[in-house]
BALUM-324627 format. One record per residue (C-alpha): chain; x, y, z. Coordinates in nm, 3 decimals, decimal comma. Last residue first. Layout:
REM BALUM-324627
  cadena     east    north       up
       A        X        Y        Z
...
END
This chain:
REM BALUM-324627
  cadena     east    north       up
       A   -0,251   -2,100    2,729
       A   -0,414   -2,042    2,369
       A   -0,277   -1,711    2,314
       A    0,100   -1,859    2,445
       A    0,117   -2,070    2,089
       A   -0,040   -1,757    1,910
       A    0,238   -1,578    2,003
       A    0,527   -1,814    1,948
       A    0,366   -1,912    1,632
       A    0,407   -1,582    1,459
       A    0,731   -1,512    1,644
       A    0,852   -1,810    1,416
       A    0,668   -1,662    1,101
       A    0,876   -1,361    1,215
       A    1,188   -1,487    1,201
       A    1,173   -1,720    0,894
       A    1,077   -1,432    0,722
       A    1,361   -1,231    0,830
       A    1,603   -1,510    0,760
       A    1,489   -1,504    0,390
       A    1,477   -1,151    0,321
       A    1,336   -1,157   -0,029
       A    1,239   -1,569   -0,082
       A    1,411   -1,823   -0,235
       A    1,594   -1,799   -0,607
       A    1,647   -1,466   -0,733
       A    1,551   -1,356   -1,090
       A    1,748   -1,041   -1,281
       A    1,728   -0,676   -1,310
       A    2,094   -0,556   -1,292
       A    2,059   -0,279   -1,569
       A    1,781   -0,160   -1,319
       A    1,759   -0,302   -1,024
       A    1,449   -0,502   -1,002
       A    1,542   -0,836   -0,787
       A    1,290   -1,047   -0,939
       A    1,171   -1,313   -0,725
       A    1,164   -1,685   -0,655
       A    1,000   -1,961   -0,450
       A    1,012   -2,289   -0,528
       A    0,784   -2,535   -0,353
       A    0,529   -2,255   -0,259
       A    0,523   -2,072   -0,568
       A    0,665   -1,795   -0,777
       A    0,608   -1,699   -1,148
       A    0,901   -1,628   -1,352
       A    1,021   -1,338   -1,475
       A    1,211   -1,387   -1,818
       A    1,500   -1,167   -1,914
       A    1,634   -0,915   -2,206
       A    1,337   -0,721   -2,185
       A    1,322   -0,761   -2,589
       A    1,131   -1,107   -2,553
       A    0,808   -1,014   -2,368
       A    0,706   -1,079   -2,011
       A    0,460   -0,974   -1,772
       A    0,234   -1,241   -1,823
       A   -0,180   -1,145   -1,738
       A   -0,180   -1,078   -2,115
       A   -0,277   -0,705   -2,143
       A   -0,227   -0,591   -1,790
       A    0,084   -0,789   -1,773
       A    0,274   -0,654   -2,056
       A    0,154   -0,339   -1,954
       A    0,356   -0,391   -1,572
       A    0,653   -0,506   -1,761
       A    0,662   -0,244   -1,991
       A    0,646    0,047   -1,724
       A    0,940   -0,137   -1,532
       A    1,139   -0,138   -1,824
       A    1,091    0,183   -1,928
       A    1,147    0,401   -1,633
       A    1,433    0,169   -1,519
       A    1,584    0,281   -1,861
       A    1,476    0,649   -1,789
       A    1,679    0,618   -1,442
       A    1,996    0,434   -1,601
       A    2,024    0,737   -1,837
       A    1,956    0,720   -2,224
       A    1,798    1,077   -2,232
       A    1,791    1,241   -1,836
       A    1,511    1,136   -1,576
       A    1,263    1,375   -1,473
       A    1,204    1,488   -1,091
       A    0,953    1,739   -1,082
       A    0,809    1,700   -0,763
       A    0,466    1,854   -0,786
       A    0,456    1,738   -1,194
       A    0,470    1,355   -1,047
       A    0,568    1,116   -1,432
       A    0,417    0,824   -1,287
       A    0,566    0,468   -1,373
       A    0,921    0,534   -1,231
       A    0,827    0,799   -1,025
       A    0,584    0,561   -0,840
       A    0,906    0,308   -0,754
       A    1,037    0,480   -0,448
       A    0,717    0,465   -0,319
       A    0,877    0,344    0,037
       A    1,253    0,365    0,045
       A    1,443    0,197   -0,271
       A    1,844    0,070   -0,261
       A    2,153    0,163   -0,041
       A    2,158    0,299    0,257
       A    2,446    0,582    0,291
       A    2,269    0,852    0,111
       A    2,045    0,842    0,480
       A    2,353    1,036    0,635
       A    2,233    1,339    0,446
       A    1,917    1,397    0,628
       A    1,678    1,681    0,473
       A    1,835    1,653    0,122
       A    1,845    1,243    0,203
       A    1,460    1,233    0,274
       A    1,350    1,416   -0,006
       A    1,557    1,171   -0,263
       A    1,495    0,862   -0,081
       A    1,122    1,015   -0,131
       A    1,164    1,073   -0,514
       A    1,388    0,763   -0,600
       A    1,507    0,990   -0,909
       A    1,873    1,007   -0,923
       A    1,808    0,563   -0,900
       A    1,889    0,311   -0,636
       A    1,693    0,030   -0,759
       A    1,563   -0,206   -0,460
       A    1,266   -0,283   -0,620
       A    1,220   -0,652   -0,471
       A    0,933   -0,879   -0,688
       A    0,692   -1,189   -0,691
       A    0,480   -1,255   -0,991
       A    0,206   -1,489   -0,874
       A   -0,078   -1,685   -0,991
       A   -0,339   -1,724   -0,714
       A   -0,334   -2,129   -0,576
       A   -0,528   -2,094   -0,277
       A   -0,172   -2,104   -0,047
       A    0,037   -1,855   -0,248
       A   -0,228   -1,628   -0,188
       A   -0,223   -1,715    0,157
       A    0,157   -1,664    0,161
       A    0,171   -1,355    0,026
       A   -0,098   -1,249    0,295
       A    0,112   -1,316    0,522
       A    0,425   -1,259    0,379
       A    0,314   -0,832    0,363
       A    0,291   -0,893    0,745
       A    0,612   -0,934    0,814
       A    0,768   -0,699    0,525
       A    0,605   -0,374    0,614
       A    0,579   -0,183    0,980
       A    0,783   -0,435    1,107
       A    1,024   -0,520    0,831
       A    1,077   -0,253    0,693
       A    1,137   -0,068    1,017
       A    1,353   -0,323    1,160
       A    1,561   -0,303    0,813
       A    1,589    0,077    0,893
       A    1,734   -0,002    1,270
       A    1,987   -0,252    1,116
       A    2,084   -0,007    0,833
       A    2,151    0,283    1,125
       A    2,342    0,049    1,336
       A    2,563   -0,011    1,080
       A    2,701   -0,330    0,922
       A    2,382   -0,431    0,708
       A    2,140   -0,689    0,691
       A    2,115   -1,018    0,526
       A    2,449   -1,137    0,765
       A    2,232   -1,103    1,070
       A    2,518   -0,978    1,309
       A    2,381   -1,098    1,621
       A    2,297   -0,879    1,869
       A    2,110   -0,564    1,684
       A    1,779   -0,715    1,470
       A    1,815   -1,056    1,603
       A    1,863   -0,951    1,975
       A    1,658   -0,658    2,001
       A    1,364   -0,868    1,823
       A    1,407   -1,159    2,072
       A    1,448   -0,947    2,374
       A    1,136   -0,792    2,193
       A    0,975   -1,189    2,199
       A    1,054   -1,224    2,633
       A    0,953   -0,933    2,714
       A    0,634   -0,979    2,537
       A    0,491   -0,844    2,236
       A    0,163   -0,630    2,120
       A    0,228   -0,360    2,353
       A    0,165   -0,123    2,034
       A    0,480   -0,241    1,848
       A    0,703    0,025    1,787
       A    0,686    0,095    2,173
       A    0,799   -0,249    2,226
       A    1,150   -0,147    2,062
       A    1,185    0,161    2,263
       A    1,117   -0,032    2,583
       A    1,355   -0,304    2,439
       A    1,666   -0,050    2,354
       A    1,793    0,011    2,032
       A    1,638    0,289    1,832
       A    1,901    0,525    1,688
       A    1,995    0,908    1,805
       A    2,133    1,045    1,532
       A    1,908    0,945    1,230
       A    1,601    1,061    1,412
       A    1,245    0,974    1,399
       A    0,993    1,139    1,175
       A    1,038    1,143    0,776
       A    1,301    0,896    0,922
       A    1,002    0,630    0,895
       A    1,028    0,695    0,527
       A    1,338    0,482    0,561
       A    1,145    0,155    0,640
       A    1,051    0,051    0,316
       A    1,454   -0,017    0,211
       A    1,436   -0,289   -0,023
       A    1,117   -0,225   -0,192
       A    0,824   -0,467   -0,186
       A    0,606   -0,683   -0,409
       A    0,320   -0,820   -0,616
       A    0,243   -0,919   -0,946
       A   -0,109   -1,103   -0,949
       A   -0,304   -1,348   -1,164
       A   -0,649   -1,371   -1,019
       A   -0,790   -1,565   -0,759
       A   -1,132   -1,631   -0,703
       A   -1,211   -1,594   -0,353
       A   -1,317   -1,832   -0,084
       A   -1,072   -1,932    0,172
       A   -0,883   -1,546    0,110
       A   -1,247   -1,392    0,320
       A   -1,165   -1,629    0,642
       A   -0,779   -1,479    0,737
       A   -0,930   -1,153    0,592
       A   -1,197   -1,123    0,856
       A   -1,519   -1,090    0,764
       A   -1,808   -0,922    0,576
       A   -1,547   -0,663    0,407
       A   -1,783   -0,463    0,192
       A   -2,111   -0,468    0,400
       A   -2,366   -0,262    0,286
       A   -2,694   -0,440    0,454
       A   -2,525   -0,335    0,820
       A   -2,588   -0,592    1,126
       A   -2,286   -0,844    1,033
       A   -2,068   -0,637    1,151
       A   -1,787   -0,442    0,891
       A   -1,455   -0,569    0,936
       A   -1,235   -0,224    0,932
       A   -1,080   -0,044    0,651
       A   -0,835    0,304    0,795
       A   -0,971    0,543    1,059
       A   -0,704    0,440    1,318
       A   -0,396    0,489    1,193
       A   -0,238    0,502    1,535
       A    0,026    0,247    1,555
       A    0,196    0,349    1,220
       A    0,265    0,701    1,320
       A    0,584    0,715    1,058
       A    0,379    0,939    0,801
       A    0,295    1,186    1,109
       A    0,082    1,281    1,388
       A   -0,273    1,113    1,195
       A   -0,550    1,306    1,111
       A   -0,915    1,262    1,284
       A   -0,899    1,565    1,477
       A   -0,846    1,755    1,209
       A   -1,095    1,567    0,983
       A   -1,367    1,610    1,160
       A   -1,335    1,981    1,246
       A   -1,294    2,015    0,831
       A   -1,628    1,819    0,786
       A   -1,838    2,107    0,965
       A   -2,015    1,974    1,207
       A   -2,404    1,915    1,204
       A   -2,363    1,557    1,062
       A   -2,150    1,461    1,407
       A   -2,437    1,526    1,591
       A   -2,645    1,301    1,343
       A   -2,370    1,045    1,394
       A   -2,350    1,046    1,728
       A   -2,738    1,014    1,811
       A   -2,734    0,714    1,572
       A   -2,406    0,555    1,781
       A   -2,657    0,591    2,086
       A   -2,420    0,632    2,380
       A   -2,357    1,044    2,368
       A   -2,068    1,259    2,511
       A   -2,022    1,489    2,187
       A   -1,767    1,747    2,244
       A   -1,552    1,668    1,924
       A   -1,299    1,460    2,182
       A   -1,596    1,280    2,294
       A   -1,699    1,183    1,929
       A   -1,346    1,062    1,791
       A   -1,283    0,861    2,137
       A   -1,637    0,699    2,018
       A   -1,514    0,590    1,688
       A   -1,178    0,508    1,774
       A   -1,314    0,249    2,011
       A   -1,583    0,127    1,731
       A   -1,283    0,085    1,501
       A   -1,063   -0,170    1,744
       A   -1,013   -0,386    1,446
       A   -0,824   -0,174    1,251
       A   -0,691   -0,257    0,921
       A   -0,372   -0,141    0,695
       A   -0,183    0,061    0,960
       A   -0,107   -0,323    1,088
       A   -0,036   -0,465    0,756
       A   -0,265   -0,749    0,704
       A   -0,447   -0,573    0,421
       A   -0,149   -0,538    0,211
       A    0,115   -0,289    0,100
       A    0,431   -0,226   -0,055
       A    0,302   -0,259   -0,444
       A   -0,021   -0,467   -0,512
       A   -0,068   -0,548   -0,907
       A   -0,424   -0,682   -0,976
       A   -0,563   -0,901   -1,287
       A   -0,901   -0,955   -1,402
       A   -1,140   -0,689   -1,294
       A   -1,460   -0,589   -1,191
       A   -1,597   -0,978   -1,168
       A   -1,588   -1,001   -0,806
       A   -1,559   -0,622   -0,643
       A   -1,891   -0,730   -0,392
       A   -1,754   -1,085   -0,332
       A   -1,487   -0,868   -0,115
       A   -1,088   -1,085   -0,100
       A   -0,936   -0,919   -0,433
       A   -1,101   -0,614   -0,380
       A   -0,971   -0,565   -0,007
       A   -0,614   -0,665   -0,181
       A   -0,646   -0,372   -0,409
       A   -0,720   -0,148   -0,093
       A   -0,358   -0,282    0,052
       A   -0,232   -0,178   -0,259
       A   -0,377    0,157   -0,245
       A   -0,276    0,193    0,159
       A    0,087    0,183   -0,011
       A    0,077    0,137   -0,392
       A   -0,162    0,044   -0,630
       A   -0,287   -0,153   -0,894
       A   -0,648   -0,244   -1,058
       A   -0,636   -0,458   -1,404
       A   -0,896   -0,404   -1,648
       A   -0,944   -0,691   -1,963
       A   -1,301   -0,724   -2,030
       A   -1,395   -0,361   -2,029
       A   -1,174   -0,332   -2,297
       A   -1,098    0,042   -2,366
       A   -1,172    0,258   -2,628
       A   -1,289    0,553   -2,462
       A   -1,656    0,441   -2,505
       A   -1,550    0,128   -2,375
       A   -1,478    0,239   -2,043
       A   -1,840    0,294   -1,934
       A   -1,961   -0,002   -1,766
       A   -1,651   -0,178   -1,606
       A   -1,502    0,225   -1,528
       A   -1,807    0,274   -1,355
       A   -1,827   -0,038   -1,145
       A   -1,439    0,057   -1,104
       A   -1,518    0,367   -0,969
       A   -1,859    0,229   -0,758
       A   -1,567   -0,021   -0,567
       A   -1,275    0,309   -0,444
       A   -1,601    0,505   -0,331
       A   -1,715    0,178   -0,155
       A   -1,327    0,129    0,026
       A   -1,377    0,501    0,120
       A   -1,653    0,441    0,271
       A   -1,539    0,146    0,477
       A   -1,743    0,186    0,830
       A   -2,127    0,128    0,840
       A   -2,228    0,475    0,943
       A   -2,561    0,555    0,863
       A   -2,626    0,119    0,896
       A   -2,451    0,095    1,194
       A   -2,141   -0,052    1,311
       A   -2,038    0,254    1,415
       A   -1,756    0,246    1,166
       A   -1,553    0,647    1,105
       A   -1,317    0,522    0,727
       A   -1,384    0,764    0,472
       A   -1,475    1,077    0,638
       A   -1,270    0,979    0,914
       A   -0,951    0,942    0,760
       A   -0,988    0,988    0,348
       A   -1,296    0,926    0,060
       A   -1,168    0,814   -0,243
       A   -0,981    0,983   -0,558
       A   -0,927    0,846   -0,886
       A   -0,668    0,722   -1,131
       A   -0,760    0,553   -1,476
       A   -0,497    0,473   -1,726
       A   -0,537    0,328   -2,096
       A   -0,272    0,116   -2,224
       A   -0,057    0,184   -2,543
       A    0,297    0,155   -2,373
       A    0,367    0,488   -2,413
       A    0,043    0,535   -2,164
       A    0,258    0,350   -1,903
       A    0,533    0,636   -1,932
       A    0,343    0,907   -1,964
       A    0,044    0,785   -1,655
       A    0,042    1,127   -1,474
       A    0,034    1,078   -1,139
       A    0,129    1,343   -0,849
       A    0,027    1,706   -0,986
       A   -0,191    1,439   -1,234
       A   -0,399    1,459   -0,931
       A   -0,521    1,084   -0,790
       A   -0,465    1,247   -0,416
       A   -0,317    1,137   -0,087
       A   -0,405    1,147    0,297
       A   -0,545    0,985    0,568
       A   -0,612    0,645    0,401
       A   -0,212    0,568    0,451
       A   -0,162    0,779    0,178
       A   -0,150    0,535   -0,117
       A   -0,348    0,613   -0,476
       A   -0,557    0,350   -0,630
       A   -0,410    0,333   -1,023
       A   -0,717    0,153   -1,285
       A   -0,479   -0,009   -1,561
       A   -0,719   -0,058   -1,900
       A   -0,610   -0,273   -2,223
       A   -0,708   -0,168   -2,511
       A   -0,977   -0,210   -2,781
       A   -0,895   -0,333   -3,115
       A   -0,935   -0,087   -3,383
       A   -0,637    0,149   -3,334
       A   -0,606    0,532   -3,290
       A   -0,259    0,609   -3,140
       A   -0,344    0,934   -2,901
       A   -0,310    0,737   -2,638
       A   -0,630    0,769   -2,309
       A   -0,530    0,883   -1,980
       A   -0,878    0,891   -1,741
       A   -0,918    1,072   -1,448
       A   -1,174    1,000   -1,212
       A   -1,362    1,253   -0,964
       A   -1,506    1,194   -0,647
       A   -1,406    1,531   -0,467
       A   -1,698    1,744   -0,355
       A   -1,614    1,731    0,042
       A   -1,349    1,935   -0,078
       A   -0,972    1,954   -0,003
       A   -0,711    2,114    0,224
       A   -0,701    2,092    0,616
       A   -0,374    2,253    0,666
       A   -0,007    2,114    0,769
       A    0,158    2,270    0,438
       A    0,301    1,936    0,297
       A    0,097    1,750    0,576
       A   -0,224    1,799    0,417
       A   -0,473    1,725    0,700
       A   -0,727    1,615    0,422
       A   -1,070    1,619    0,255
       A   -1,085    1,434   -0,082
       A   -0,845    1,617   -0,361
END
């Protein structure tokens, strides 16, 4: 794995020497080539690993596809911007782009179809298969992408203050230069691990300080991945056919951290989750829809209510915004909920041993779904013959091969037809196992229709 604070045994684990793909190959031998999947691993770009200990493809390579995983440059190492050219900012993002450049020239020999690749991921991974969607320097590398609970516009997704966290990172490593060149060659005499612990984030729930995550590179560096701002980048891509989603209950990994007894509910607490971003007057707003007024799409305890804020926050609001702009320059889209309560939702799982009022909530927490297209050796978790779990298992492996081969996710013995989403008439597939089945309108409704509303609000009182 890439250089880490590893916060399953709180070291700095890792190498330096760590660019390595994996590639799953069948054993069925045919003539035509196949289909490739290329996996970008989540971890909030602090942390994570392509290791088959987490992902090993079995269940998406029964499906006669070829898998690539891969590991990219973490926290600082990946991510420290001085908007120069030694330290441009988006490493990690440029480790992520030369392994698909590879995987586009080289795949074949392994029998793959260099033609037909399809990049997905989960967490920070989908929000780095969005950066690929939106960079011109990715265009061409692949034809379809699957993003799963996670988007550039997510606030742990992209910083914008970069240079800030760049300097703090220097002064609190001893080094009290101006020069940003002068930095970085002090910075070069370090060893990597000193870097890296002071560059790790508190905690899995510490959404408002990820800051050595993608950033807008300026328009003084030749190697510039993300040349602009999202918002401009979408006006000009390419679109490609895309499946993308959320799970039901996102915010419960946020009790990795915060308490189950004693509940968020008052407005300091409330802004707090927010960085200052909001007003009195818009958390009043947040307090009152999320804990005042009953919101019928939510739950009866206070403990649902404070989950859904969670999702929705740290996940679902911004995740519509760059639905909608794909919506918007016409990209194909396959819109889904996982909200599948299985014996193998591996972090619900984790989280309910160490919290057992969490069994109460009902549905997926945050990479819920991975153990139902990864088979993770670390955890273990495997479901039984003929169970629910090992249906779920199959059904969501098929559908994501069916798309990486034809771009169309369907095929006639799923028992169902997804269909694609748009503006006019949205729709999604609720994926619940034996209960699979399309939704008309859009997941959350109300909550959409919330925050697009605090949306304007705020950028109604920016302009006066």
């Amino acid at each position: 794995m890439c250089m880490q604070y590893y916060m399953l045994t709180k070291k700095i684990s890792g190498s330096e020497d760590c660019l390595f793909l994996n590639i799953f190959v069948p054993q069925e031998k045919l003539d035509e080539k196949k289909a490739v999947m290329i996996f970008i691993h989540g971890g909030a770009f602090n942390n994570g690993s392509s290791s088959p200990e987490f992902y090993t493809p079995d269940y998406l390579i029964d499906e006669n596809i070829i898998v690539v995983t891969f590991n990219y440059r973490l926290n600082a190492l990946g991510f420290l911007n001085f908007d120069i050219d030694e330290c441009p900012g988006n490493m990690g993002l440029k480790d992520q782009l030369f392994a698909l450049k590879w995987v586009k020239a080289n795949i074949s020999a392994f029998g793959g179809d260099a033609e037909n690749i399809t990049i997905f991921g989960e967490s920070a991974g989908s929000a780095s298969v969005h950066c690929h969607t939106l960079s011109p320097r990715s265009t061409g590398l692949f034809q379809k992408a699957i993003m799963q609970s996670g988007c550039i516009f997510n606030s742990w997704a992209l910083n914008e203050k970069h240079k800030e966290a760049a300097y703090n990172l220097a002064r609190s490593l001893g080094c009290l230069k101006e020069d940003p060149k002068d930095i970085v060659e002090y910075l070069l005499k370090l060893p990597a691990s000193d870097i890296v612990k002071l560059s790790k984030i508190e905690g899995v729930t510490d959404f408002r300080n990820y800051e050595f995550v993608p950033s807008i590179e300026s328009k003084t560096v030749s190697d510039r991945f993300l040349p602009d701002h999202p918002d401009i980048l979408t006006k000009s891509v390419s679109p490609v056919p895309i499946i993308i989603g959320i799970n039901n209950l996102e915010g419960m990994i946020a009790f990795a951290e915060k308490s189950t007894k004693k509940l968020i509910s008052t407005t300091e607490e409330i802004r707090n989750l927010f960085e200052d971003k909001y007003d009195e007057e818009i958390i009043n707003k947040v307090k009152s829809f999320y804990f005042d007024e009953g919101n019928p799409e939510y739950g009866t305890t206070k403990l649902e209510n404070v989950c859904h804020l969670y999702s929705d926050g740290f996940f679902s609001k911004d995740f519509y915004h760059g639905f909608n702009h794909l919506l918007y320059h016409g990209t194909p889209v396959y819109n889904y909920e996982f909200k599948f309560d299985g014996n193998i939702n591996m972090c619900k799982k984790i989280l309910s041993d160490l919290k057992p009022n969490l069994k109460q909530l009902k549905g997926a927490c945050h990479a819920d779904e991975l153990n139902y297209l990864f088979f993770g050796q670390i955890i273990g978790y495997t479901p039984n013959t003929n169970s629910p779990e090992l249906r779920m298992c199959r059904m969501l492996s098929k559908l994501w091969a069916n798309f990486a081969k034809t771009g169309n996710p369907n095929s006639l013995d799923l028992g169902f037809e997804w269909i694609q989403t748009s503006l006019d008439k949205p729709k999604y597939l609720s994926l619940d196992g034996d209960d699979t089945c399309m939704v008309d309108g859009l997941i959350k409704s109300s909550s959409v229709n919330f925050w697009e509303n605090i949306s304007k609000t705020v950028q109604y009182k920016q302009k006066f």
